[in-house]
N, C-alpha and C positions, 0 to 999 in steps of 0.2 A: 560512521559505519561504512566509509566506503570500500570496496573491493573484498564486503566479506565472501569468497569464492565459494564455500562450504554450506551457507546456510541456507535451511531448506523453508522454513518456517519462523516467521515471529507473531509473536501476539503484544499489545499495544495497550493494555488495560486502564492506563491511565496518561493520556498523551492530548496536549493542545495543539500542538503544530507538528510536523517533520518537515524538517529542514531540507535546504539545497541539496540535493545528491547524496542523501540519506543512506541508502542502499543502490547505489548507482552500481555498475556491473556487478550485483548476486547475480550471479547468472545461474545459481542451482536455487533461489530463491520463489516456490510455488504458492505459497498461503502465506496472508496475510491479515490476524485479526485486529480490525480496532474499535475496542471496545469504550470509548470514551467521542464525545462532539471533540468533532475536528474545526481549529479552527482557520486554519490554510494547510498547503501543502505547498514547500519551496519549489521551484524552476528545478526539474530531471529528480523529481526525489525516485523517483522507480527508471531512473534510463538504465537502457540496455537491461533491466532483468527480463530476458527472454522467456523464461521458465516458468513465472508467474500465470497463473491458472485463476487463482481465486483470489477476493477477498472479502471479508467479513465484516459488518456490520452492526451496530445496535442503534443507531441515530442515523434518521434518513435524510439530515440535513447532509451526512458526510458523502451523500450519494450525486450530489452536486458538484459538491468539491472535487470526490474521487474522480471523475467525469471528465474533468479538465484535463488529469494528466496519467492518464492511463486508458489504452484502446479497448472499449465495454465490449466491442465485435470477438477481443482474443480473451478477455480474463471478464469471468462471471463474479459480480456484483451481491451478494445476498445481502439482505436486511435480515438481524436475527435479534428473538426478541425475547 
């Protein structure tokens, strides 16, 4: 998925891992849900999406993981349940 330019939104409803540089420059890329336990998340899977705002939650394990590679201070975290 890298250099999708266009995409604004994904939802994740059934996912173990995203890989290396996943969505690496979305740079129109805001929300992001993932609905399923994460069980890593590759090296720059979100670099440079600068646009990312949010991302969504249902397992608060993945709020560890997410943590690691994404700035909590610029894109708000929710647990949803």
């Amino acid at each position: 998925m890298i250099h999708l330019k266009k995409l604004n939104q994904i939802d994740l409803p059934s996912i173990a891992e995203i890989g290396a540089e996943a969505f690496c420059d979305c740079l129109t890329l805001k929300q992001v849900s993932i609905l399923s336990p994460l069980v890593s998340i590759e090296l720059e899977a979100f670099k440079n999406c600068c646009s990312l705002i949010s991302v969504y939650i249902n397992d608060s394990t993945n709020v560890d993981i997410l943590s690691k590679h994404i700035s909590k201070d610029k894109i708000k975290i929710s647990l949803v349940v």
